[in-house]
C-alpha positions as CSV (number, residue, x, y, z in Angstrom):
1,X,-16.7,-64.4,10.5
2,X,-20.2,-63.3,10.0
3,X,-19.6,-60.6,12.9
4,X,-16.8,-58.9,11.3
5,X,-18.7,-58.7,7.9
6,X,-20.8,-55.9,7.4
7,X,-24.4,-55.9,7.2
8,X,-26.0,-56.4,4.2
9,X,-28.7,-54.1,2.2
10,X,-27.2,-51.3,4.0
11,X,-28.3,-52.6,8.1
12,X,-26.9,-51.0,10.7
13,X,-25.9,-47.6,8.6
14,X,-28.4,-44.6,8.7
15,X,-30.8,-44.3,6.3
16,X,-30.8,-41.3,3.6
17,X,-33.5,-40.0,5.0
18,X,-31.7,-39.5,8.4
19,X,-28.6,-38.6,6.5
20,X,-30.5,-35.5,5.3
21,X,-31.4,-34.0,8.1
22,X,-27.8,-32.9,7.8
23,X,-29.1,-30.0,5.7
24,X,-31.4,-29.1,8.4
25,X,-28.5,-27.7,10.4
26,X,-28.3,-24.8,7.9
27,X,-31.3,-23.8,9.8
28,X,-31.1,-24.6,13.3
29,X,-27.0,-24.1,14.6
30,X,-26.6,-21.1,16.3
31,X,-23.1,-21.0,13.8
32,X,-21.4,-22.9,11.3
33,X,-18.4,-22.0,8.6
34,X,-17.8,-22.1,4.7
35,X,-14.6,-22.5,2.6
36,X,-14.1,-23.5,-0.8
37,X,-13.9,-22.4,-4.4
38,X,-15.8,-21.7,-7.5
39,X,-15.7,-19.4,-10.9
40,X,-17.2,-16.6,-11.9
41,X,-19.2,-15.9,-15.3
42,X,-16.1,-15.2,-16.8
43,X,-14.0,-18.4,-15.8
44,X,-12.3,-16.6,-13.2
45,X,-11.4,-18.6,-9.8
46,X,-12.1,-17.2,-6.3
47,X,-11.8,-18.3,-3.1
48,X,-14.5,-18.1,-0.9
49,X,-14.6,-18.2,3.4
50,X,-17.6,-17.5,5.6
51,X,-18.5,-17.4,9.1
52,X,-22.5,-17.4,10.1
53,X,-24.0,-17.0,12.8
54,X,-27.5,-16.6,13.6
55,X,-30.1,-15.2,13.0
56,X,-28.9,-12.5,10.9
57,X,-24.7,-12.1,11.0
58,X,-21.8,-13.0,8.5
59,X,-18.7,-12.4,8.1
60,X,-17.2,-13.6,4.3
61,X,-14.2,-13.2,2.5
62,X,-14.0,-14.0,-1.1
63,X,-10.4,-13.5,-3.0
64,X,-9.2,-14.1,-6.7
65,X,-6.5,-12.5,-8.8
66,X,-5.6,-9.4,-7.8
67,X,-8.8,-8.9,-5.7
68,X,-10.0,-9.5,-2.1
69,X,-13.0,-8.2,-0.2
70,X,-14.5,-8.7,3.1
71,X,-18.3,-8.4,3.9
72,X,-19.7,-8.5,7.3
73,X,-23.4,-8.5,7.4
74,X,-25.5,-7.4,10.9
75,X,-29.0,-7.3,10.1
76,X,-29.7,-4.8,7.1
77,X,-26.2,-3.1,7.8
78,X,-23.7,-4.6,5.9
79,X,-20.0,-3.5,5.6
80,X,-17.2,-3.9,3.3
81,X,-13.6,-3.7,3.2
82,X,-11.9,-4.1,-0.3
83,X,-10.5,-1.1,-2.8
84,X,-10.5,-2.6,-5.9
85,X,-14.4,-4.2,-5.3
86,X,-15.3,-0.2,-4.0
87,X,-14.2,1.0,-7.9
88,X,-16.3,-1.8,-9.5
89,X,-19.2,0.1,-7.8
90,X,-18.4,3.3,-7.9
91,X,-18.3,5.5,-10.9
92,X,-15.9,6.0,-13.3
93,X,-16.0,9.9,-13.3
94,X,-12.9,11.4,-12.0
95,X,-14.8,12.2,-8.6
96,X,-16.4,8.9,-7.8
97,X,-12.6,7.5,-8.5
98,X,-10.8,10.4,-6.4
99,X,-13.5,8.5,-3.4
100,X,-12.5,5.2,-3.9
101,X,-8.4,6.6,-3.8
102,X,-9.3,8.8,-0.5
103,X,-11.1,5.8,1.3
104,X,-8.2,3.5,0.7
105,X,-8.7,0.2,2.1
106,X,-10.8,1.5,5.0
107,X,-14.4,0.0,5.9
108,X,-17.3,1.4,4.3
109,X,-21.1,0.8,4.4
110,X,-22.9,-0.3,1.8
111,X,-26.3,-2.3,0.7
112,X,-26.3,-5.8,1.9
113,X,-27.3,-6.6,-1.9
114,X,-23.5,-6.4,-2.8
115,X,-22.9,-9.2,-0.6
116,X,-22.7,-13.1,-1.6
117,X,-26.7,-14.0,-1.7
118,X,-26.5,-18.3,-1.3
119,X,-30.0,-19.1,0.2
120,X,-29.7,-22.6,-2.0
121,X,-26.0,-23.1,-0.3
122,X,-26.7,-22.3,3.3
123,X,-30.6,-22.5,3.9
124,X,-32.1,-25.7,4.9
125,X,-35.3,-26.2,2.9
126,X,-33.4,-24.4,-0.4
127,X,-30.4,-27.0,0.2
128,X,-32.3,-30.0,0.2
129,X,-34.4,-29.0,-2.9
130,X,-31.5,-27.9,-4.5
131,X,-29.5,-31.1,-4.0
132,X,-31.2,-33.9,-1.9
133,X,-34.6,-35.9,-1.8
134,X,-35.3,-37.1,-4.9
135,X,-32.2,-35.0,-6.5
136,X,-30.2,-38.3,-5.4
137,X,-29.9,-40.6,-7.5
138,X,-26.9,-42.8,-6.4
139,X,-25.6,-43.3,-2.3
140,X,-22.0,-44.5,-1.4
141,X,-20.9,-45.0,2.1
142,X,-17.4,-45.4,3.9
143,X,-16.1,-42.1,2.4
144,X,-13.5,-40.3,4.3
145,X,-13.6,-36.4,4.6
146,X,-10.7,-34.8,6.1
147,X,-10.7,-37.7,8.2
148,X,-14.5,-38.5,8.9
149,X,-16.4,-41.3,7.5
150,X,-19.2,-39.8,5.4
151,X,-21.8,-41.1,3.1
152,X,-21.6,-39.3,-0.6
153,X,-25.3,-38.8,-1.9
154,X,-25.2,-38.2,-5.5
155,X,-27.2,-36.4,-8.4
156,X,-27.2,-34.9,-11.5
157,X,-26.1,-31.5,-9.8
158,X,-23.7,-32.2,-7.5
159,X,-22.1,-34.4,-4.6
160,X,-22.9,-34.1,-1.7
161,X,-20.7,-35.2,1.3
162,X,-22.7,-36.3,4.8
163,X,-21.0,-37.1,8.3
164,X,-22.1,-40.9,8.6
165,X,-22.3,-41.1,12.2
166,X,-24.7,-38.8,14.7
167,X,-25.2,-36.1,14.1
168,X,-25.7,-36.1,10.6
169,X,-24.1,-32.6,9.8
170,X,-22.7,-31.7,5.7
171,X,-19.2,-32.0,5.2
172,X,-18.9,-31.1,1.8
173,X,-20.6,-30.2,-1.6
174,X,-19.3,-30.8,-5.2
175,X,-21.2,-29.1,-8.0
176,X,-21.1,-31.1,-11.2
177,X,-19.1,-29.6,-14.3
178,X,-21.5,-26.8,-16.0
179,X,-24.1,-26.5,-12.5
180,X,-24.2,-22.8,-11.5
181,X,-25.7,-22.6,-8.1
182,X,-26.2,-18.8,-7.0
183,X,-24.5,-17.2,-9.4
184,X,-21.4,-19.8,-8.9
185,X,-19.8,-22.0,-11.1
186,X,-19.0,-25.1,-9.7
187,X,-18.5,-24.1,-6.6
188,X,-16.6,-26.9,-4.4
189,X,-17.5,-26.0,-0.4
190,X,-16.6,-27.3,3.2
191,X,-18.9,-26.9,5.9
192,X,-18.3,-27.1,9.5
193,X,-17.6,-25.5,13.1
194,X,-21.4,-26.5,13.3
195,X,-22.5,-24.3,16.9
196,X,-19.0,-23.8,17.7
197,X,-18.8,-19.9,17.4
198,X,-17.8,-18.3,20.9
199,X,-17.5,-14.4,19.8
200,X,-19.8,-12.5,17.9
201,X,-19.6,-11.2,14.7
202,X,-19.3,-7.5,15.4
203,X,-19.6,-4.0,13.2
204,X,-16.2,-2.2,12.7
205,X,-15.1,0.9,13.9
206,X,-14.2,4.0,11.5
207,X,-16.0,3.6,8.9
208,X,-16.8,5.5,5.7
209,X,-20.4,5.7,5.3
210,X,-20.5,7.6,1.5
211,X,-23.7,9.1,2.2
212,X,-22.0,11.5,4.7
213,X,-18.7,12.6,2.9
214,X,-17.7,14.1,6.2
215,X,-16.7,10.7,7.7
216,X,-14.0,10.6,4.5
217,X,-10.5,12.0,4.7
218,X,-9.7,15.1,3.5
219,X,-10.4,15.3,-0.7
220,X,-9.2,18.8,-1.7
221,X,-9.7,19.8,-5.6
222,X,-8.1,22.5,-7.1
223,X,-10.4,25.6,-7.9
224,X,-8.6,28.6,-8.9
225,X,-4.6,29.1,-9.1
226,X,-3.3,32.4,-8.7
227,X,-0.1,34.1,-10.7
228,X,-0.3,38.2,-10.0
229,X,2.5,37.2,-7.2
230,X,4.8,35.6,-9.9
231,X,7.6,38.1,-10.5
232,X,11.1,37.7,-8.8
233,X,10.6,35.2,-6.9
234,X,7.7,33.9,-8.1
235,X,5.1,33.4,-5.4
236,X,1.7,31.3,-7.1
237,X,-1.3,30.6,-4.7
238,X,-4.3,28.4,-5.3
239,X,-7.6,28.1,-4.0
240,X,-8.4,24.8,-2.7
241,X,-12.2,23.0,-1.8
242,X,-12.3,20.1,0.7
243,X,-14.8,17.6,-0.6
244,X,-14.1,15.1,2.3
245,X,-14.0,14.7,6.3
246,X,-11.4,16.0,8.3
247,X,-9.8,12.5,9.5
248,X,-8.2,9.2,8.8
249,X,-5.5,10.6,6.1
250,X,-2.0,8.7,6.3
251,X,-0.5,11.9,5.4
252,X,-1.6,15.4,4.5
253,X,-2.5,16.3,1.3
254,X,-0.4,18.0,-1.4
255,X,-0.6,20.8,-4.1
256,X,2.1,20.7,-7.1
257,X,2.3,23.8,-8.9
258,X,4.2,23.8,-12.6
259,X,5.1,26.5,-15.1
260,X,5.8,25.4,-18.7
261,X,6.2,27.5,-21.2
262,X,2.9,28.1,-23.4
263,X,4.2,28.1,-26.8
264,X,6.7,24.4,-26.5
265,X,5.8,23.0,-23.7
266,X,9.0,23.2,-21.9
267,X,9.1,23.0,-18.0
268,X,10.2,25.9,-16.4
269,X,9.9,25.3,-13.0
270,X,8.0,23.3,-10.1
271,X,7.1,23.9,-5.9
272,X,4.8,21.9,-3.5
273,X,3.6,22.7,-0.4
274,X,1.1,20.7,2.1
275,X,-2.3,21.5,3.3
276,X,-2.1,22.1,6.7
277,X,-4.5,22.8,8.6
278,X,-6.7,20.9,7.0
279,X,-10.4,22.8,6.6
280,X,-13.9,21.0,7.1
281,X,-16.5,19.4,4.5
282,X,-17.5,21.4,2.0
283,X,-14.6,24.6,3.2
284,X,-12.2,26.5,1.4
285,X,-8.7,27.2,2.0
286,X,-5.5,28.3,0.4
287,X,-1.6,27.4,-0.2
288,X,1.3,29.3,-1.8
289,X,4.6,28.4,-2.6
290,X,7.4,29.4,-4.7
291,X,8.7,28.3,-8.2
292,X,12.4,28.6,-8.4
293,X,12.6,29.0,-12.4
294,X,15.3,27.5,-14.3
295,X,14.8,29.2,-17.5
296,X,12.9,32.4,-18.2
297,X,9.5,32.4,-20.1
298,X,10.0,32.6,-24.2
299,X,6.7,34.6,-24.2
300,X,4.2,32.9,-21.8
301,X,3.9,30.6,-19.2
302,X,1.2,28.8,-17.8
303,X,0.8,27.5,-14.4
304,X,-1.0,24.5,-13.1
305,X,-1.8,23.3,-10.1
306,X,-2.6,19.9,-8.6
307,X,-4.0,18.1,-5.1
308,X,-2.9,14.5,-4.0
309,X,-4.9,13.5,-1.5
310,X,-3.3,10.4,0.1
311,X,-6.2,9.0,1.8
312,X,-6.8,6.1,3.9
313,X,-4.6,3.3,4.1
């Protein structure tokens, strides 16, 4: 009967102190993963899931409502895939939104400063002074984790979830209500896939760097419209400028042209015509086309002309 009891005073289990050289792992695997939740300032709920490898790659995704973006890190290079996080830092001037529409949901470069920064989350030393040593102040063992015995240290800022048997590796960690831990609020993680990475985390291809507008699709503005060719038909021209590259479009852009009488407003008539060939950064070009009128002018008529630029996918 004695046997099957277990020990008391804790004999036989490991003690904290080996328990926390879980955290160390942060450090030393060549790779481990990341998965949970947490809020933002503004009570909003995202989903978090990250792949590291070291010393110096990451690849994390982080979604919420009506929002995803993807951030791989190599070094100081880091890339980002996301349309609706590219407006959020981009300006909100006509041209800085036309980019963001033009580069679609490609790739694009950008400072690794816009990524997640969690050195208390994933760095040994920070992790431990963040939530272990003398941050525990209460230890329960025989605690299953997705199916693994673990040992729960606790303390006034989180949970914190330890593989009970060698090696010692974190399982899981539970921020209490109100802890904000690198800009997250109560974020609730999994680790794991400690050393198990067998590809590399690599750059991708095509991407938009925003410093060279020449890797961008074609972005053609309107800068003149021409009307001495309006009689019967009416022929209208406009001068175009390509503020983009010369690839990656899903479709070439357009120019609408439309008349409308000056005086009411009333439409008169409409064409469109595509930009083909397209021109190089910085070039000019030109496209004509012909309104077929459905009304004559009362006195006036003034015609307008507009690009859509379909831009990456």
């Amino acid at each position: 009967m004695a046997a099957a009891c277990e020990l008391p005073f804790q004999l036989g289990q490991p003690t904290t102190r080996e328990l926390e050289t879980g955290a160390d792992l942060l450090a030393t695997a060549t790779s481990f993963t990341l998965r949970g939740t947490y809020a933002d300032s503004t009570g909003t709920h995202w989903t978090i899931s990250a792949v590291f490898v070291r010393p110096d790659r990451e690849d994390v995704v982080v979604a919420g409502p009506g929002a995803k973006v993807e951030a791989i890190l190599i070094g100081s290079q880091a890339y980002f895939q996301g349309q609706a996080f590219l407006a959020q830092h981009m300006g909100s001037d006509a041209l800085s939104q036309t980019l963001v529409e033009a580069a679609g949901n490609a790739w694009w470069k950008g400072s690794t400063e816009l990524a997640p920064q969690l050195p208390d989350l994933i760095t040994g030393p920070a992790f431990r002074s963040t939530f272990l040593g003398s941050a525990v102040i209460q230890r329960t063992d025989h605690v299953s984790i997705d199916g693994l015995e673990a040992t729960e240290l606790s303390g006034p800022r989180a949970d914190v979830y330890i593989r009970a048997a060698p090696p010692h590796y974190l399982l899981r960690v539970r921020t209490k209500k109100g802890v904000v831990v690198d800009g997250l609020a109560e974020p609730d993680l999994e680790y794991g896939n400690f050393n198990r990475r067998s590809t590399e985390i690599t750059a991708p291809s095509d991407v938009i760097d925003f410093s060279n507008l020449t890797t961008l699709p074609p972005i053609y503005s309107v800068v003149s419209v021409d009307t001495s060719r309006c009689a019967s038909p009416c022929v209208v021209s406009a001068r175009l400028k390509n503020l983009g590259g010369l690839f990656g479009a899903t479709a070439p852009s357009t120019v609408a042209f439309t008349m409308k009488a000056s005086v009411s407003g009333t439409m008169i008539g409409t064409c469109s015509v595509q930009v083909t060939p397209d021109v190089g950064y910085n070039a000019t070009t030109s496209v004509s086309c012909t309104i077929t009128l459905s009304g004559q002018p009362e006195n006036a008529a003034v015609v307008t002309a507009t690009a859509t630029n379909p831009g990456r996918a």
